[in-house]
N, C-alpha and C positions, 0 to 999 in steps of 0.2 A: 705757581707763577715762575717765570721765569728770571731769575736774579742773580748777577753776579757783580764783581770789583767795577768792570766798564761801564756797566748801565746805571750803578751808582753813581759814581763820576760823573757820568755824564747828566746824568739829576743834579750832582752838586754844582754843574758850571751851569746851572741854567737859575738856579734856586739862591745859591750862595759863589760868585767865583769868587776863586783864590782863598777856597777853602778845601784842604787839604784830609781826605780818607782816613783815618788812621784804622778804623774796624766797624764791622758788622757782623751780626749774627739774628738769627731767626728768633723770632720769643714763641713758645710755644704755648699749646694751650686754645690757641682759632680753631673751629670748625670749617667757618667757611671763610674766612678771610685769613690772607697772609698777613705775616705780621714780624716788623722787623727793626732792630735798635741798632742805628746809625752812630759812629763817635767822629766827630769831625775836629780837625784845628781850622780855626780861622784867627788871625794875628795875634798865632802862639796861646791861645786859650783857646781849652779844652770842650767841647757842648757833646751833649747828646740829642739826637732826633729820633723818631720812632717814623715809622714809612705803614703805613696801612693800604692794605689792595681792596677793592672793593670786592664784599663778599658771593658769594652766589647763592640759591636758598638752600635754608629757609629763610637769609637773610629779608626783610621788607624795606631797608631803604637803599638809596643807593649812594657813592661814597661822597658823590656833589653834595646830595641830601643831608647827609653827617654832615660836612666841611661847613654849610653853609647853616648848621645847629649849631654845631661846636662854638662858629662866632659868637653867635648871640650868649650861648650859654656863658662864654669864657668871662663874658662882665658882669656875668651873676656870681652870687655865692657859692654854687654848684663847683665844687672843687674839678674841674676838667684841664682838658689839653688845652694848650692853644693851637689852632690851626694856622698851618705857615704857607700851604703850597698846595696846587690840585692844578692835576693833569687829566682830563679826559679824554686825549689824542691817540690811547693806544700807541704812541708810533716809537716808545723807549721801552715800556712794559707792555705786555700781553692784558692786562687789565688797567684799567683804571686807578688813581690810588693818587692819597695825599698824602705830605710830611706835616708833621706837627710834635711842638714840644714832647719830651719828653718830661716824666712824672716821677720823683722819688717815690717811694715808698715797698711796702712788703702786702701779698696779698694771703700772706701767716698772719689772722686775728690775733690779737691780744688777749694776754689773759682767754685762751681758750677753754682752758678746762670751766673756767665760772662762763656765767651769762653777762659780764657787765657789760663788754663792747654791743650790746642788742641794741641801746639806749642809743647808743652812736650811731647805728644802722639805721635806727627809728626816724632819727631826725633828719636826716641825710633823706630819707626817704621823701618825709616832709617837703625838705624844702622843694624836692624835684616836682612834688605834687603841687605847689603852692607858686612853680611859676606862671607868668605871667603868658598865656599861649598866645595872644593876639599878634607877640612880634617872630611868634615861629614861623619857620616852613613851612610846607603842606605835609603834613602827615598821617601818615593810616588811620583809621579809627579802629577802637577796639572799643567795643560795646558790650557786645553779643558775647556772655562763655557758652551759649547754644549753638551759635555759627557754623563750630565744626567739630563738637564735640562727637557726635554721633559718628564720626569717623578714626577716633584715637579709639573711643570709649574701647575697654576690654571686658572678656568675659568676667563674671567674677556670683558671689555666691548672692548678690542680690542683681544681677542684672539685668535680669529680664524686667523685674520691677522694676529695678530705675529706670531701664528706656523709655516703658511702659509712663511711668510717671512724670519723666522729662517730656516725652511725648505732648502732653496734656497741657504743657508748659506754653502760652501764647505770648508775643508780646516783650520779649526777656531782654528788651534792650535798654542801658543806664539810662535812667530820666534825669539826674542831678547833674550837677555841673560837672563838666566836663574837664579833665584834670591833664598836664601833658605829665609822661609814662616813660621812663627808661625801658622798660619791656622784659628786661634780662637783670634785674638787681640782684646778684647773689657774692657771695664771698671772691667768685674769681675775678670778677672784674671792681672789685672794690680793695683801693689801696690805703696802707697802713703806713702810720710813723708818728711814735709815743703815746699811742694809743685814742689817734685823732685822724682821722680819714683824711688821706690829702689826696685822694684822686677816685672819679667812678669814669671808668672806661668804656669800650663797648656799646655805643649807642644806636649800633643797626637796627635794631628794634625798639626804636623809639617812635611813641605812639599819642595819639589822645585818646581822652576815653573815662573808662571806667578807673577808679585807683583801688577799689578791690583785687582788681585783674595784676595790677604791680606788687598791690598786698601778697595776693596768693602766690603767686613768684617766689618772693623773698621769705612767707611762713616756709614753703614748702622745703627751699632749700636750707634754711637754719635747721629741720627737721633732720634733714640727711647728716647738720653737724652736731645737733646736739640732742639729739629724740624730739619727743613730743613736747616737752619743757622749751626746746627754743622756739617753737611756732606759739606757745601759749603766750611767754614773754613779750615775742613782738606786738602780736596781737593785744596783748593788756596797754604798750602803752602806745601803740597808734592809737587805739582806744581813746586816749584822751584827744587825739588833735581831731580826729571824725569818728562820730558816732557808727558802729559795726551795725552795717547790713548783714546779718546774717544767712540770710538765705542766698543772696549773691555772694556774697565769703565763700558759700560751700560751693557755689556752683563755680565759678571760679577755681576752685581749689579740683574739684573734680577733674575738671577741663586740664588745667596744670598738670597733674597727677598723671592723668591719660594721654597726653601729648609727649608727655616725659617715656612713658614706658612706650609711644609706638616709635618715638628716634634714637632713642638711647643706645643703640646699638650702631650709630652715627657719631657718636661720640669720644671714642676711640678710648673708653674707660679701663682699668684694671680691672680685672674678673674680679677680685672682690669689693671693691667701690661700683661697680655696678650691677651686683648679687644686692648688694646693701640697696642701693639708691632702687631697684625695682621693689623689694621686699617692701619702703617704705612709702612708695608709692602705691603698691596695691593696697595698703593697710588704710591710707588716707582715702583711697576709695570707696574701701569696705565701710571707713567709718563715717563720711561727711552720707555717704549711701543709706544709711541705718537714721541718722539725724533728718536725711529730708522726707524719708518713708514714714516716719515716725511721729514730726513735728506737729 
């Protein structure tokens, strides 16, 4: 996207005048959307803003769509931004894009080497699953981990079986209530301070649907930080707020796994954090593969 000192400016005389630039810089870590932290004076106090461009895919919503969740979310418990401003004129940036509060925190977990901050994750999870969808937006559904599995799926030492047996699979779309979904719940877009979450970001991929499909999300990436102990963790104690579908868990988890390993290479990861994160993607295929052949 295209950004520099006048275009911000010229955002601020439209959003805040007689508020005064002091710096910007890029936050890194988007895929598909830019993403950028604003410091402003306005009557000699200091603020930060954050500027989000709307993303491109695989993003699925678009950044009106955000802007106008964010609302609603922001008077919930759901530790989020506040949204301040949206332009969809194209005619200052090349895309789309709002400003909104910006968020303290660190997205370094706590206490990493132990499991405790999962418990924190858990709940946070919770709540997102336990809002109220009637006063959302319109958003995707995500039902189906069949949808489009058949198109990530990789070769692998039971594969032919599992297609074979997914194949067979009629019908595979969530019958229970229907839950809204961050889509993307993982350590980068969850913010830290004292070891209490004060912010979940990122909600392009915010969905309704199944909460399996956010479960498997969130096992999958605690796995890449902590092995197979942090997907077990979370799993025991979502376990208590909803009873584990297991056989959507796995499929789910599959779908996750195999979607992981056909964009990752989109990701712009270090060759060894993304040696590691395919290794433990094919393993969660090998294994959730073995449990449904088997069950």
């Amino acid at each position: 996207m295209n950004i520099d000192k006048e275009r911000i400016q010229e955002i601020l005389e439209i959003f805040s005048p007689g508020a005064d630039l002091m710096n910007f810089k890029r936050l890194e870590g988007g895929v598909s959307s830019d993403v950028f932290q604003i410091e402003i004076e306005l009557e000699k106090t200091l603020k930060k803003l954050v500027l989000r461009s709307e993303g491109g895919p695989p993003a699925e919503n678009t950044i009106k769509t955000e802007f106008e969740l964010l609302k609603i979310l922001h008077e919930t418990e759901i530790p989020c931004a506040e949204p301040l401003f949206l332009d969809t004129s194209r005619k200052i940036l090349d895309k789309e894009f709002m400003l909104m509060s910006h968020l303290e925190g660190s997205i370094d977990i706590p206490d990493r080497k132990n499991l405790s901050s999962i418990k924190e994750i858990a709940r946070n999870l919770r709540s997102i699953h336990e809002t109220n969808t009637s006063f959302l937006p319109n958003l995707p559904l995500r039902i189906d981990p069949l949808e489009e599995l058949f198109d990530y799926l990789p070769h692998g030492k039971n594969g032919d079986k599992l297609k074979k047996f997914l194949s067979t699979k009629n019908n595979t779309e969530y019958k229970g209530t229907r839950v809204f979904l961050h889509g993307d719940y993982w350590p980068g877009n969850i913010l830290w301070k004292q070891k209490k979450i004060t912010g979940i970001v990122d909600w392009e991929y915010a969905a309704i649907g199944d909460p399996f499909s956010d479960l498997a999300v969130t096992s999958l990436e605690l796995r890449y930080e902590y092995g197979v102990k942090g997907m077990e963790e979370l799993l025991e104690i979502y376990s208590s707020f909803l009873p584990i579908d297991r056989l959507r868990y796995s499929l789910w988890l599959i779908f996750v796994a195999s979607s992981t390993l056909y964009f990752i290479h989109e990701w712009k990861l270090t060759k060894d954090r993304e040696s590691s994160m395919k290794k433990e993607a094919m393993a969660t295929i090998e294994e959730e593969s073995y449990f449904l052949l088997n069950s």
